[in-house]
C-alpha positions in Angstrom: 0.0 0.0 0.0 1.4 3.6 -0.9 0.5 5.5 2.1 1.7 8.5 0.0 -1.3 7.9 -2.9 -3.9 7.9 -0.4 -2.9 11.3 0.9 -2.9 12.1 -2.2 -6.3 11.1 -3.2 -7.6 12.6 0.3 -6.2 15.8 -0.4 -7.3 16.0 -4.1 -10.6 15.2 -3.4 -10.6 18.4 -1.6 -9.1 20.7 -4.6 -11.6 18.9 -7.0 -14.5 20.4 -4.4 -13.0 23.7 -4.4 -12.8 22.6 -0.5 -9.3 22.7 0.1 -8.3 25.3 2.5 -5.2 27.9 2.8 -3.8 29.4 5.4 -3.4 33.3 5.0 -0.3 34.4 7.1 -1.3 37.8 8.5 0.4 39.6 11.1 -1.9 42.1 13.3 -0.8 45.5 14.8 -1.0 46.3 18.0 -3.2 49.5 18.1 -4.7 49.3 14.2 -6.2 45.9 14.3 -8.0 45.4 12.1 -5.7 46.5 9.9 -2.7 44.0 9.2 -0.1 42.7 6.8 -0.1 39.8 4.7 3.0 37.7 4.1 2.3 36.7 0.7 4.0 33.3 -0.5 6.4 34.4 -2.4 7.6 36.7 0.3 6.3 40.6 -0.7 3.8 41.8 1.8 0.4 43.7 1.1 -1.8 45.6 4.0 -5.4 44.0 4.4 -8.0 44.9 6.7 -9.3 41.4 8.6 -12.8 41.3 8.0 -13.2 37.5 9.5 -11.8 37.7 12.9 -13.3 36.7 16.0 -12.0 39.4 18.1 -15.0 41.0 18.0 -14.9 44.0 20.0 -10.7 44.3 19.3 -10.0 43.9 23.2 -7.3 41.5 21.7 -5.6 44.9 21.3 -7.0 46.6 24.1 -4.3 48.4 26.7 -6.1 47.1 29.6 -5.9 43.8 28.5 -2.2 44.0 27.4 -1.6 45.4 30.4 -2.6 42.7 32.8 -0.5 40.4 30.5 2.8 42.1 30.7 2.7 42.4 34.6 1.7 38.7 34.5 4.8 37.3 32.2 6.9 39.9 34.1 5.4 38.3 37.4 5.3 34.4 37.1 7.6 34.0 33.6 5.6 32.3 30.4 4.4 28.8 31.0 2.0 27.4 34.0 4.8 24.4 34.6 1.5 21.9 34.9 -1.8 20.8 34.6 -4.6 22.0 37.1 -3.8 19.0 39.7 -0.2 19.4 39.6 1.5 22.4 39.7 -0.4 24.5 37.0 -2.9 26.2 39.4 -2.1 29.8 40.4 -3.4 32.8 41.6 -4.8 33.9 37.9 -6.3 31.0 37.0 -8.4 31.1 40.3 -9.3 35.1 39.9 -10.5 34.6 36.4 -12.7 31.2 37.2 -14.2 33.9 40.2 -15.2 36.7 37.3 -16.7 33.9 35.3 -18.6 32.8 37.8 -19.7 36.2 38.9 -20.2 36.7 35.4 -22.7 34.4 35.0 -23.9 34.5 38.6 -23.2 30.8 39.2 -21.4 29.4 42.4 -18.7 28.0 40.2 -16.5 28.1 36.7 -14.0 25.7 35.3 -11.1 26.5 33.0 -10.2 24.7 29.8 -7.4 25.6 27.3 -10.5 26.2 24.9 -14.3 26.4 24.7 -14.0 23.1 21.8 -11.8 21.5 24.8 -14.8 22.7 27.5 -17.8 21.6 25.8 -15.8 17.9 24.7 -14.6 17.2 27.9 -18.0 18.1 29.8 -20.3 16.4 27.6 -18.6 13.2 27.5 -18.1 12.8 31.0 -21.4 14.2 32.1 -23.1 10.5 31.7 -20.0 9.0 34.3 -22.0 11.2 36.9 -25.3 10.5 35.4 -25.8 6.6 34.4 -28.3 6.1 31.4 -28.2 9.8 30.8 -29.7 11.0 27.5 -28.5 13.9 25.9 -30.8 15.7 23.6 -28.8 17.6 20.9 -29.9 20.7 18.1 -29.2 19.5 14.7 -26.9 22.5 14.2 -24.8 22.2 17.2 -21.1 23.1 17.3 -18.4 20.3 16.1 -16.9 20.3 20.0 -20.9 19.7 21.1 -21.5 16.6 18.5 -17.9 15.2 19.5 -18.5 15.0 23.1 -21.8 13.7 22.6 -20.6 10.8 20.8 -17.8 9.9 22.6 -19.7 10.0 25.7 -21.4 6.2 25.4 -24.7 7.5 26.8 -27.8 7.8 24.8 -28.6 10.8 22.7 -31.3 12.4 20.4 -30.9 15.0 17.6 -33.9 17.4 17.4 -34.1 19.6 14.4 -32.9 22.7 15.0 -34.9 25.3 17.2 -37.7 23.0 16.8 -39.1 22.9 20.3 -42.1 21.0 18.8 -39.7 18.1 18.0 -37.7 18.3 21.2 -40.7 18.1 23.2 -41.4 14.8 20.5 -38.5 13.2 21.8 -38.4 14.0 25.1 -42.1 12.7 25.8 -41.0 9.6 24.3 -38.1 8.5 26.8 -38.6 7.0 30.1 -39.7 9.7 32.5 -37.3 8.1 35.2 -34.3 8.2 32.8 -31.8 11.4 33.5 -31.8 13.9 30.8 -30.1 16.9 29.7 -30.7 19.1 26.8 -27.5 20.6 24.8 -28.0 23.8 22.2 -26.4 27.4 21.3 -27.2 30.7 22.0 -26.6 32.1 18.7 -25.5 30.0 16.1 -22.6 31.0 14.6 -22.7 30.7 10.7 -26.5 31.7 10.0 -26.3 34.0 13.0 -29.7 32.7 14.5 -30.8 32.6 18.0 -31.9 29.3 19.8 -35.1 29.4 22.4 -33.7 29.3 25.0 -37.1 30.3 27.5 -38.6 27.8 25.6 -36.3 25.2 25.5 -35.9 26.0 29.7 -39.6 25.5 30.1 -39.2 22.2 28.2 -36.5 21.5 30.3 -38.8 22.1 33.8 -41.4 19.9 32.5 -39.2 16.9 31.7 -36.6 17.0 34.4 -34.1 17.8 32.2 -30.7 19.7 32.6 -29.9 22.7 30.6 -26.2 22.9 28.8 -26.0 26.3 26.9 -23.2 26.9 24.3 -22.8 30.6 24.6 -19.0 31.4 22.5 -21.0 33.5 20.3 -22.4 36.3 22.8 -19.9 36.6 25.7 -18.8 39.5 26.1 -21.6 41.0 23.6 -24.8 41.0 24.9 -26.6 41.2 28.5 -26.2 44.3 30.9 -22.6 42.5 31.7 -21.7 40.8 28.5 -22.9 37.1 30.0 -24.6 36.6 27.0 -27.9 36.0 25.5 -29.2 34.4 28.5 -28.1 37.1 30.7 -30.0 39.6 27.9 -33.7 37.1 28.1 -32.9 36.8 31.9 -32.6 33.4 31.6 -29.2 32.8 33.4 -30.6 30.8 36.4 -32.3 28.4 34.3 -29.6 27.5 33.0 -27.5 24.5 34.5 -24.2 24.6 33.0 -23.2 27.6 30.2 -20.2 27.1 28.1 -18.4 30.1 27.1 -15.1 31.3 25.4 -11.9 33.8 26.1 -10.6 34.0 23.0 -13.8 35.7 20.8 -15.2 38.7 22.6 -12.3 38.6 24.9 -9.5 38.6 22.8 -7.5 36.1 24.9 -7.6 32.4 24.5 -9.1 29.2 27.0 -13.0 28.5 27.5 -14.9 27.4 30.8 -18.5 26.5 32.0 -19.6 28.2 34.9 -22.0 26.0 37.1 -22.8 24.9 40.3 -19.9 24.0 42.7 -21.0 20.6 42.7 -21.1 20.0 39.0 -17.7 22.3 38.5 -16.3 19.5 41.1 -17.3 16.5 39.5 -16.5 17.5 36.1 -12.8 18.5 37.1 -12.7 15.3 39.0 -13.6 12.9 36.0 -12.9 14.7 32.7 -9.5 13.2 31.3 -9.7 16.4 28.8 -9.6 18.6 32.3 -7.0 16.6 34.2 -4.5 15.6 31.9 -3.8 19.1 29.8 -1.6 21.6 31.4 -3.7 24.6 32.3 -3.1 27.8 30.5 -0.3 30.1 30.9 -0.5 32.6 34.0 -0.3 35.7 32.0 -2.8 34.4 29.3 -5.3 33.8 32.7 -4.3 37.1 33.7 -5.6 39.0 30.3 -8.8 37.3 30.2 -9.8 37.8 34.1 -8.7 41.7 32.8 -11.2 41.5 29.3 -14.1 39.8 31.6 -13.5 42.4 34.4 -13.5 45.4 32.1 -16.3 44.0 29.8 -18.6 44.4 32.8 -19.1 47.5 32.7 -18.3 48.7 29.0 -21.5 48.7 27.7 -21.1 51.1 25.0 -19.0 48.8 23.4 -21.5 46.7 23.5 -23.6 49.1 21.5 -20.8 50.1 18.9 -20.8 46.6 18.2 -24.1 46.6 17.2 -24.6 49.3 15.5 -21.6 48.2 13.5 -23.2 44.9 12.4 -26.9 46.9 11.5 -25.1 49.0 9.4 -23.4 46.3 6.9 -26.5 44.3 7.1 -28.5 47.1 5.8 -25.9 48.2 3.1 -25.4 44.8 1.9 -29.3 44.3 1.8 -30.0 47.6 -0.2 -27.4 46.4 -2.8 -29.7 42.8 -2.8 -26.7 41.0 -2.0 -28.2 37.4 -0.3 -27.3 37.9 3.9 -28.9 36.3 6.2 -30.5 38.6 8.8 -31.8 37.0 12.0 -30.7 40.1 14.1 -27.1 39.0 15.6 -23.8 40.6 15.1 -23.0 37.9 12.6 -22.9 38.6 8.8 -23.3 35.4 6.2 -23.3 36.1 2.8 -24.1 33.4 0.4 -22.7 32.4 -2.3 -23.9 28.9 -2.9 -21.1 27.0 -4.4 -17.4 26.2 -2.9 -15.5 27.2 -6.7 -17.1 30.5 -6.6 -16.7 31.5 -2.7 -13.0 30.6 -3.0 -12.2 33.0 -5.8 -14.7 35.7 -4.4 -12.4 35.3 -0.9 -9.3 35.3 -3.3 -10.2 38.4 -5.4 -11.3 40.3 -2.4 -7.5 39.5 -0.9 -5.6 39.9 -3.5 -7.8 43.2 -5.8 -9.4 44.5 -2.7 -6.6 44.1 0.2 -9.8 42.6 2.3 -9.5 39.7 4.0 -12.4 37.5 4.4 -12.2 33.3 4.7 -14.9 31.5 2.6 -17.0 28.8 4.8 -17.5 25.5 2.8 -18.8 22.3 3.7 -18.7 20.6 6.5 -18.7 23.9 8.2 -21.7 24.8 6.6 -24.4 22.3 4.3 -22.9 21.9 0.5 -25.3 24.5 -1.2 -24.9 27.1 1.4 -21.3 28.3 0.8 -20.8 31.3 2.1 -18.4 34.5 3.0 -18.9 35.2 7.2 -18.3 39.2 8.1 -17.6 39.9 11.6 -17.9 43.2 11.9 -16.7 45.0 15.0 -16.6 49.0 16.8 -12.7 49.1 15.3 -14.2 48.5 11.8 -15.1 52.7 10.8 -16.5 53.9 8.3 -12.9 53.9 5.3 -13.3 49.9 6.2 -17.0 49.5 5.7 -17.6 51.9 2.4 -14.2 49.9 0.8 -15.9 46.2 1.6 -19.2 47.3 0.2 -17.6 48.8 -2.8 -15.6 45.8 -3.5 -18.3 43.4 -2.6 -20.8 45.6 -5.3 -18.1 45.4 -8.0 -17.0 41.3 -7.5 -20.8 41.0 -7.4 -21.6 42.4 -11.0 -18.6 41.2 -11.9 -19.2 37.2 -11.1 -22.8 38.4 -12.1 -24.1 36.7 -8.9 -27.3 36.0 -7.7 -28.6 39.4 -6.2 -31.9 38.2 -4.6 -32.0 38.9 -1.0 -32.7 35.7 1.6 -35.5 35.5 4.4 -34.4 35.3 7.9 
């Protein structure tokens, strides 16, 4: 066998889809984000504005975030030296695991290196505490949510997504005795749509049920304190255990659920993905306990935010490009076929100096290829008249498909 061929063949398959995906070297500066350079290939360099990121409020750049990290490194050195159990615990990671819980007003939070790391390792140890657990999944949950749910060896359910009608469907069909929880997202990041959460609660209540909220999406962005969505529908306290993320809204890196005590114990007792990985570096700690803090209270950032992500919507809908509008910060454009997003996402680099990365399949269902826009309050108004111009001109150009989608 020519191990060589089948790579090959794997990775061909993936060019022949238009599929295959590059990595675009870009280095960001400190101050002008989102603004950066582009290391090309062959070695020249070009300016681009990032129009993909997932900083999205630019506290990645932000001084008092910076801040905290320099006195941090300068403090304790680079690495943690450990995992949580053995060495790797220290002042920061404690502080920041007390604003998260504050955050979300829970009794409890739990570190991970990432919210993909978080919502693995919790979901696939949850049915060690809970034998015969079934976990009840939305269709359109997040690849770190459908992985821990499989690895888990419990039972589990997909409901079509947002449908509470089905949920209820297979919930009412499952041994009443039998423990349940109930896993879905906030806002779901590539159609930017909301889930039901009050509903899906009140499901929840009826049927015994846990809650487990993915919330990466909205912390930071919405609710009086940037807890999220739940915070916003003042819905926190129905919710049993909320995944979240440092290194979108916060600009940092690591992810956590907050919880109760009890549950924050047992998960960082049992979950291999918890106690075997060394815990994050002090200083990175130490920047996202200073985003969180800060967040708090920044409200009109919050707003900028906002107003940043109406304003492209309703440009990009009065030119009749096809968005999707269901009222989050996120922007998808679609484009329908894999060929065609790539060379849109090339031309805009390379013509344009605007960075955008297209989403293909399995990120997103073959026929629904798309360009994402993050938009953010560092974004003005030079950035957003130069994407719309460009997106007008590749538009007429490609002679694309200008009829606008529902929500």
């Amino acid at each position: 066998m020519s191990y060589t061929e089948k790579l090959d063949a794997a990775l061909q398959r993936l060019h022949d889809e238009g599929r295959y995906r590059t990595f675009i070297d870009i280095e960001r500066s400190r101050g002008n984000f989102p603004h950066a350079t582009w290391r090309r290939p062959d070695g020249s360099e070009r300016p681009v504005t990032v129009w993909c990121g997932n900083d999205y409020l630019g506290m990645g750049q932000h001084p008092v975030v910076i801040n905290a990290m320099h006195e941090a490194i300068d403090a304790t050195g680079a690495g943690s030296g450990g995992t949580r159990n053995i060495s790797g615990t220290t002042v920061y990671h404690k502080a920041l695991e007390a604003e998260l819980a504050d955050l979300h007003g829970k009794e409890a939070a739990l570190l991970f290196t990432s919210a993909y790391i978080a919502n693995d390792a919790t979901l696939s140890t949850l049915p060690k505490l809970f034998p015969g657990l079934i976990i009840y999944s939305d269709a359109l949950n997040h690849a770190s949510m459908i992985e821990g749910v499989r690895r888990n060896g419990g039972a589990k359910r997909i409901f079509r997504h947002n449908d509470v009608a089905h949920l209820r469907e297979l919930l009412a069909a499952d041994d009443p005795a039998a423990p349940k929880l109930i896993a879905f997202e906030s806002v779901y990041s590539m159609d930017g749509d909301f889930g039901p959460i009050e509903a899906i609660c009140d499901l929840a209540d009826e049927f015994g049920a846990l809650t487990y909220i993915d919330e990466v999406h909205a912390v930071g962005m919405y609710g009086p304190r940037g807890a999220g969505v739940a915070e916003r529908d003042r819905l926190m306290h129905r919710i049993d255990i909320i995944n979240g993320t440092l290194a979108k809204a916060y600009g940092v890196m690591g992810g956590y659920i907050a919880a109760s005590w009890k549950m924050c114990d047992a998960i960082r007792s049992y979950a291999p993905g918890f106690i075997f990985t060394t815990s994050l570096p002090p200083a990175v700690a130490a920047g996202a306990a200073a985003s969180v803090r800060h967040l708090k209270t920044d409200g009109a950032l919050r707003a900028r935010h906002q107003t940043q992500a109406k304003i492209l919507k309703t440009r990009l809908k009065g030119m009749g490009l096809p968005i999707i509008d269901h009222g989050s910060h996120i922007v998808p454009v679609i484009v329908g076929d894999p060929v065609h997003t790539k060379k849109l996402s090339d031309m805009l680099l390379e013509d344009h100096g605007i960075y955008v990365q297209p989403i293909n399949f399995p990120t997103v269902p073959r026929g629904t290829e798309r360009l994402r826009f993050t938009p953010s309050p560092v974004h003005g108004p030079l950035e957003m008249d130069a994407l719309v111009k460009a997106l007008d001109t590749l538009w007429a150009h490609c002679a694309l498909n200008r009829a606008e989608l529902s929500a």
